[in-house]
C-alpha positions, 0 to 999 in steps of 0.5 A: 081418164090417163090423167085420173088413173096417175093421180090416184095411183099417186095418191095410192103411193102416198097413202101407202107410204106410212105402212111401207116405212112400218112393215120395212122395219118390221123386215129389218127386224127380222133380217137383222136379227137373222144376220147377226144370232148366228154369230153370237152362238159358234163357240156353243156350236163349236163345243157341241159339234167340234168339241174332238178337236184341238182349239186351232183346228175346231175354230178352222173347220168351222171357219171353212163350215161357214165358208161353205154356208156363205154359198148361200148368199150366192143365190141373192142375184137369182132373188134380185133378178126375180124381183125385176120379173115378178115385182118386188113385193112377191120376193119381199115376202118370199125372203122374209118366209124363207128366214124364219123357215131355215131358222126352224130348220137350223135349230134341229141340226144335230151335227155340223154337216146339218148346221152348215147345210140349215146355215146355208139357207138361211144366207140365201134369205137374210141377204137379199137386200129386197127392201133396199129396193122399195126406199130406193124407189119410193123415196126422194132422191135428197132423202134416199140414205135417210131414208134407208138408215130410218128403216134400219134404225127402226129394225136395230130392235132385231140387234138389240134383241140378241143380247136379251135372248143370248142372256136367257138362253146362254149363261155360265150355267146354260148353253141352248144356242137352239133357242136364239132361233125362236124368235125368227120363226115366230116372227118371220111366218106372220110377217110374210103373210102379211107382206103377201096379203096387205103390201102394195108394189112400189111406184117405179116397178109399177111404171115399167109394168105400164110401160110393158102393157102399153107395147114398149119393149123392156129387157125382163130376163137376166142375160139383156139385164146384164148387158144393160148393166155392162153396157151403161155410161157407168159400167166403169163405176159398176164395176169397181163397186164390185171390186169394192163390194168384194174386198168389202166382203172378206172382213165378214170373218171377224164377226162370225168368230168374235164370239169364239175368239171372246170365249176362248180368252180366259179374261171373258166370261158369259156376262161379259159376252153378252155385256159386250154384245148388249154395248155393240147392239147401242152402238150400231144405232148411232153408227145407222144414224151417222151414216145416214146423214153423213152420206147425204150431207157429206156424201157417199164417198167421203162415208166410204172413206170413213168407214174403211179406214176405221175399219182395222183401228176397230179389231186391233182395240178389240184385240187389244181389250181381249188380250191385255185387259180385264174387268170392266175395262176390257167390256169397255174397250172390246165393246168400243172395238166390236161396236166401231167395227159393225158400224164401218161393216154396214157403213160400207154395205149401206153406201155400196148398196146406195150407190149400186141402186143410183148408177143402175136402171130401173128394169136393171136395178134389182140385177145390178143390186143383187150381182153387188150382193153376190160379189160381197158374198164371194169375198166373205167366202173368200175371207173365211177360206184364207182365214181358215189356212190362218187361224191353224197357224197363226190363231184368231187375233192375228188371222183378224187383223191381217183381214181387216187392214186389207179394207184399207183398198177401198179407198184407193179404189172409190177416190180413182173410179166412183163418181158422187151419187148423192141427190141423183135422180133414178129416173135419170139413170 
């Protein structure tokens, strides 16, 4: 009966397995999209909320705005650690609901206090990373990156959407930033109900429910997850993750005020704007695939590498492109930069969260996943706070470069501490 009761479970798994990968990309989608509209919209917030101040101060209190709304992100470690509790699947479909609801809710502010409030919840949700878990644990571990970067290719339509709607909604003419939050709401709400409703829990998280049915003791609240984790042959290794997810973090800051800094030169229009986030969107397709079969065939490491050196030749092109070139010339280049940049971003964030997923324990994994979340968080609040004292002084182009070189940490730290993850089995960890 034991022998029945495994082999349908794992037929159920691979049944299963198709609708997974297809609602997964559904919910990269809509995270993707929620990560990345309000990026494309603060000089439309700015000018309506903070249009009393001089350039310098508008673009550094909205800087400290967002400092306080990546707060948020903090509360990712209570998700993941919910998700240890009550499965995966509860808090797949918790986050994707609370996406679409803090849209709703951002696209009512009326003033920068509520913006940052509304902004603040949707951090919460969009950095979650619950999906990351279900391909981690679902997968082969020669196919884990593959895997991860096919459903995030899948959901770089969520990328491809901004500069469709930015055109619709923000032109030379017209400036409804409010209706970059449409498609959220409309998409999200369905989605979760149909996580809620028709998603199945993954393979591993099932396991460690039987062993806890059959008397076996397994650590369930967040104090002995987070022995387990410290207490591991590979705490060292956990632990300059986090350093890495940290310094990681700081270069959050470009991204959030690229559009600001592109709408406050003289040399770009609306047009090109979003010209130059429609080139950034395409690239950041080839750079999931890249990193996808680069971390697996070459490793985790050596794309760590990679992506943290490339990280401040990215800004100083777009700095570059946006301060001494015009006309197509600069869509080009700034688009190169911009593009080049968003791919070592998530470069960095795919690897770390491989690697957090494949030096953890099952009934640690989401604690360990979410505790590398929350210190990626506390570096992007720290890299807004430091910019913000910057760009009062010293304005955004040089506030960016003087962040991204400090990526160049990352590569000391991974060659000295970080063992090679690739191929490893979870069940051996």
């Amino acid at each position: 009966m034991a022998l029945e009761k495994t082999n349908s479970y794992q037929n159920r798994s691979k049944a299963a397995l198709l609708y997974m990968i297809v609602i997964l990309m559904c919910v990269e989608i809509l995270d993707t999209y929620c990560t990345l509209y309000p990026t494309v919209i603060p000089s439309k917030v700015i000018a309506e909320f903070l249009s009393d101040f001089p350039q310098n101060v508008a673009n550094s209190t909205f800087a400290f705005c967002i400092a306080i709304a990546s707060i948020g992100t903090y509360l990712v470690l209570l998700n993941q650690f919910l998700a240890d509790r009550f499965g995966r699947k509860i808090l797949l479909a918790f986050t994707v609901f609370g996406m679409a609801f803090a849209s709703l809710l951002l696209i009512t502010a009326t003033n920068i206090i509520q913006y940052t409030i509304y902004l603040f919840m949707l951090y919460i949700f969009f950095s979650s990373d619950i999906w990351t878990i279900y391909i981690s644990e679902e997968c082969p571990p020669e196919k884990r990156a593959q895997w991860n970067v096919f459903v995030l290719m899948g959901g770089i339509g969520g990328a491809l959407l901004l500069p469709i709607f930015r055109s619709i909604f923000v032109t030379e003419t017209t400036s409804n930033w409010r209706g970059m939050g449409y498609f959220a709401i409309l998409w999200g709400i369905p989605l979760s109900l149909v996580i809620l409703f028709t998603f199945k829990e993954t393979q591993k998280y099932e396991e460690m429910k039987e062993k806890i049915a059959s008397g076996e003791k397994i650590p369930s609240n967040f104090k002995e997850n987070m022995k387990i984790l410290f207490k591991s042959a590979r705490r060292l290794e956990f632990i300059m993750l986090l350093l890495i997810s940290l310094i990681a973090g700081t270069i959050y800051v470009v991204f959030t005020l690229l559009e600001v800094y592109y709408a406050n030169s003289p040399n770009v229009s609306e047009s090109y704007i979003n010209f130059i986030i429609l080139i950034t969107a395409l690239s950041v397709i080839l750079g999931y695939l890249i990193t996808g079969i680069a971390a697996d065939k070459w490793g985790r490491k050596p794309t760590l590498y990679t992506c943290a050196f490339l990280s401040p030749i990215s800004v100083i092109l777009v700095v570059y492109g946006v301060t001494s070139l015009s006309g197509i010339l600069l869509i080009i280049i700034v688009g190169l930069g911009a593009g080049l940049g968003y791919i070592c971003l998530q470069g960095v964030r795919i690897v770390s969260r491989l690697i957090a997923v494949e030096i953890t324990p099952t009934n640690a994994r989401g604690t360990g996943s979410g505790l590398r979340s929350l210190v990626n968080a506390f570096g992007t609040t720290l890299g807004l706070i430091i910019s913000g004292f910057l760009i009062l002084y010293f304005g955004l182009a040089i506030t960016f470069i003087i962040i991204s070189f400090a990526q160049l940490l990352i590569i000391p730290l991974g060659y000295l501490y970080l063992k090679e993850t690739k191929g490893i089995d979870l069940s051996e960890v």
